[in-house]
C-alpha positions in Angstrom: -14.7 -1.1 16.8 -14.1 1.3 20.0 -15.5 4.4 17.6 -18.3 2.7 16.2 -19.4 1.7 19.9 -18.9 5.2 20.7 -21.0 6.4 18.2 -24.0 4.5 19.1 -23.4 5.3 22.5 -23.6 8.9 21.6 -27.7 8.3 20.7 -28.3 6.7 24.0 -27.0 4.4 26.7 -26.8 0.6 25.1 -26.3 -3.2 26.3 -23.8 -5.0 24.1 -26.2 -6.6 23.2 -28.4 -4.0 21.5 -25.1 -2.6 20.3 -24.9 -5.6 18.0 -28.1 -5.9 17.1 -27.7 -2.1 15.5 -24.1 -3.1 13.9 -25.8 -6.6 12.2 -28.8 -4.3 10.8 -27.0 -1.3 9.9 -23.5 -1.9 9.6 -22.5 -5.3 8.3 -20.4 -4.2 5.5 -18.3 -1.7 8.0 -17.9 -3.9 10.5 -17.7 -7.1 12.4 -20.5 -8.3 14.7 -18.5 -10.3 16.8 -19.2 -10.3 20.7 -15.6 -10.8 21.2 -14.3 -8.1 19.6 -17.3 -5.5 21.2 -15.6 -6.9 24.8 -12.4 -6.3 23.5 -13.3 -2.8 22.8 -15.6 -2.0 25.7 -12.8 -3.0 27.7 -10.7 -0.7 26.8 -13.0 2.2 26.4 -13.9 1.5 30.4 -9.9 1.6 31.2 -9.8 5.0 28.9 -12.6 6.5 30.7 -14.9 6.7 27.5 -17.6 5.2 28.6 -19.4 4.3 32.0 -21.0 0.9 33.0 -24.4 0.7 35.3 -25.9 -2.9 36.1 -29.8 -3.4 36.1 -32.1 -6.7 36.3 -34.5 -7.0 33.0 -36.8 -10.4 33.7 -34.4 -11.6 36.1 -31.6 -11.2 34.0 -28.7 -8.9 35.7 -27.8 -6.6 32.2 -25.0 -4.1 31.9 -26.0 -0.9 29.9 -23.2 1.4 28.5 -23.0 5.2 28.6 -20.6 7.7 26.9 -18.9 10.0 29.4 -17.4 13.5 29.2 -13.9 12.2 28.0 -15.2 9.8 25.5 -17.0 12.4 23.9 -14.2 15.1 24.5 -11.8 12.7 22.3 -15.0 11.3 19.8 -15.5 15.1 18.8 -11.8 14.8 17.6 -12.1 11.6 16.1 -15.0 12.5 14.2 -13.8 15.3 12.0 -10.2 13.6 11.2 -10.1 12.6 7.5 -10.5 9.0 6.6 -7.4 6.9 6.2 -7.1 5.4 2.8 -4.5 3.1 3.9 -7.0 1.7 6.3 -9.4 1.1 3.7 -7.7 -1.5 2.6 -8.9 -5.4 2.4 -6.4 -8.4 2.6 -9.0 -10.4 1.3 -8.9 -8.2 -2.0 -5.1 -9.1 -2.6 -6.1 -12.4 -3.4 -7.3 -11.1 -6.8 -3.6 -10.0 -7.3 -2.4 -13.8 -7.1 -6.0 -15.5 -8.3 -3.7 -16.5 -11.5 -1.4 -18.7 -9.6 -4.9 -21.3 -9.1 -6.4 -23.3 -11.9 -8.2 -22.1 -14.6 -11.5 -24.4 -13.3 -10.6 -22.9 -9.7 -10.3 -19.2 -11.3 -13.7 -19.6 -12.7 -15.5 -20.7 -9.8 -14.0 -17.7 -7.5 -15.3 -15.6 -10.0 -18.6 -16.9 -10.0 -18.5 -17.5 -6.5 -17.8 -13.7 -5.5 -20.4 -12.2 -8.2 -22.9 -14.0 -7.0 -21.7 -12.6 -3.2 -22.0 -9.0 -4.7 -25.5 -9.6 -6.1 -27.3 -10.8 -3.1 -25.2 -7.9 -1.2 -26.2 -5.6 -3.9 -29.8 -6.9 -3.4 -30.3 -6.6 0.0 -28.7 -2.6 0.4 -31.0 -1.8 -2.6 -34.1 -3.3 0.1 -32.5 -1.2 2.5 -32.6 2.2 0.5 -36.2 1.8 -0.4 -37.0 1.1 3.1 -35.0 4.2 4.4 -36.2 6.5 1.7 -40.3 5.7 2.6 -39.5 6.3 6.4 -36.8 8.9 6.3 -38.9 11.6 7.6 -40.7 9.4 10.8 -37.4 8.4 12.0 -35.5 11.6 12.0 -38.5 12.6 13.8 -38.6 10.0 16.5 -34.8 10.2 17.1 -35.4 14.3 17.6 -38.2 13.6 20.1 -36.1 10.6 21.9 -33.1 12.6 22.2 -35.0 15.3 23.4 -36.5 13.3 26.6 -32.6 13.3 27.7 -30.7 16.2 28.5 -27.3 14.3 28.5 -28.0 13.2 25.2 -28.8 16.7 24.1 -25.9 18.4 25.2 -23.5 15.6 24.0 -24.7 15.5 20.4 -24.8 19.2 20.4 -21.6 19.7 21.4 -20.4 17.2 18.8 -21.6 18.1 16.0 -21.6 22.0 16.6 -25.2 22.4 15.9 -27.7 24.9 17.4 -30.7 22.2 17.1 -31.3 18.7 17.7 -33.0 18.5 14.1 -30.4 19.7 12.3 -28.0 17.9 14.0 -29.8 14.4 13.6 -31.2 15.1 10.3 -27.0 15.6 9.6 -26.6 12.4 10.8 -29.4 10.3 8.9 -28.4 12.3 5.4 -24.7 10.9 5.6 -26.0 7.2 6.8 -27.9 7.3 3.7 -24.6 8.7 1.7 -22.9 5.8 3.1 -25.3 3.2 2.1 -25.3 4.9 -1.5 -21.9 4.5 -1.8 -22.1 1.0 -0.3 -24.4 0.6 -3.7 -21.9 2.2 -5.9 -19.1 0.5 -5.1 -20.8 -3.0 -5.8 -21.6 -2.2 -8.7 -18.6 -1.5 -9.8 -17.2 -4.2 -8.4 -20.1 -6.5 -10.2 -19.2 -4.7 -13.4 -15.5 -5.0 -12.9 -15.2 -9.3 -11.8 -18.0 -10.2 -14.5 -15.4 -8.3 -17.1 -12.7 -10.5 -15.8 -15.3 -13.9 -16.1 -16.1 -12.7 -19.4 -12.3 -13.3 -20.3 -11.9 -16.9 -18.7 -14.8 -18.2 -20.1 -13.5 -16.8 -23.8 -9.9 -18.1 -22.8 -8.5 -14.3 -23.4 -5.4 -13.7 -22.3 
C-alpha cells in the first residue's frame, strides 16, 4: 500500500480521500481500498520522510493533502525498477482450491459456480474498462502532459524517475503499461474462467 500511495503521489499532491477514490476506480484487483490500511501506510511514510502533509479548509471542512518529497522519490525510483516478487504474488485465498475436496460434493459445486460467476462479472467489467481507455487514450495522456506541466515539482520528480527527457514520453510510458496491466488483468480471468468451468465440468459428470 505505501508504494501504491507513493505512486499516485508522484502525479500530484492527493487527500486520502482522492487517493481511494483512484485505487476503487483503477485498482481494485491490485489492491485494497480500505481507509485503514491507507492511515496505516501514510503513517509510516510521514515517519520515513516520504511524503509531506499540508492542511487546507474546502467548504469548511479542514482537509489534509499529501505530497511526495525528495526522499520518497529518492527510494520510489529504486523501488520502481526492482523485479516483481513471485512469492508475493501469491493468494491465500487460492489455497483453498488445494483442500476444496475435503467439502461436500453439493458444497464443491456451489464454490465452483459461485467463483465463475465472480470471474465473469470481473471479466465483464475490465472488458468496459478497456473499451473506455482505448476510445480516450489519446485525450488523457494529453491532459496529464499539460497538468503535469503547470507544476514544476511534478515535472522534475517524474523526470527524474523515469529517466525521460520529456513529460510525453514519460506519461505516455506510464498509460501504455496501465493498459498492459489491465490486459493481463483480462488474460488471467480468462484463464481462470476456462480453468474452474473444466473442473465444474467434472463434478457435474461425477469424474474422478
Amino acid at each position: 500500500m505505501e508504494n501504491i500511495i507513493l505512486s499516485l503521489l508522484l502525479f500530484r499532491a492527493m487527500t486520502i480521500y482522492e487517493m481511494r477514490t483512484y485505487i476503487q476506480q483503477n485498482l481494485s484487483t491490485v489492491c485494497s481500498d480500505s481507509l485503514g490500511s491507507m492511515q496505516i501506510a501514510i503513517k509510516k511514510l510521514l515517519e520515513k520522510g516520504y511524503i509531506s502533509v499540508t492542511e487546507f479548509v474546502d467548504n469548511n471542512i479542514l482537509k489534509k493533502q499529501y505530497s511526495i518529497t525528495a526522499e520518497g522519490v529518492k527510494y520510489y525510483k529504486n523501488w520502481v525498477g526492482t523485479p516483481m516478487n513471485i512469492q508475493k504474488m501469491k493468494s491465500m485465498e487460492e489455497g483453498k482450491l488445494f483442500f476444496l475436496g475435503i467439502a461436500p460434493g453439493e458444497k464443491r459445486v456451489a464454490f465452483l459456480e459461485s467463483y465463475i460467476s465472480d470471474l465473469e462479472g470481473e471479466y465483464t467489467k475490465l472488458l468496459a474498462i478497456k473499451d473506455y481507455v482505448n476510445k480516450t487514450q489519446k485525450t488523457v495522456i494529453e491532459r496529464n502532459t499539460k497538468r503535469i506541466k503547470e507544476d514544476p515539482a511534478l515535472v522534475r520528480n517524474l523526470l527524474e524517475v523515469s529517466g525521460e527527457k520529456s513529460v510525453e514520453q514519460a506519461v505516455t510510458n506510464i498509460d501504455n503499461y496501465q493498459l498492459y496491466m489491465l490486459e493481463y488483468g483480462l488474460e488471467r480471468i480468462k484463464a481462470d474462467m476456462d480453468f474452474y468451468r473444466k473442473i465444474l465440468k467434472r463434478e457435474l459428470k461425477g469424474d474422478k
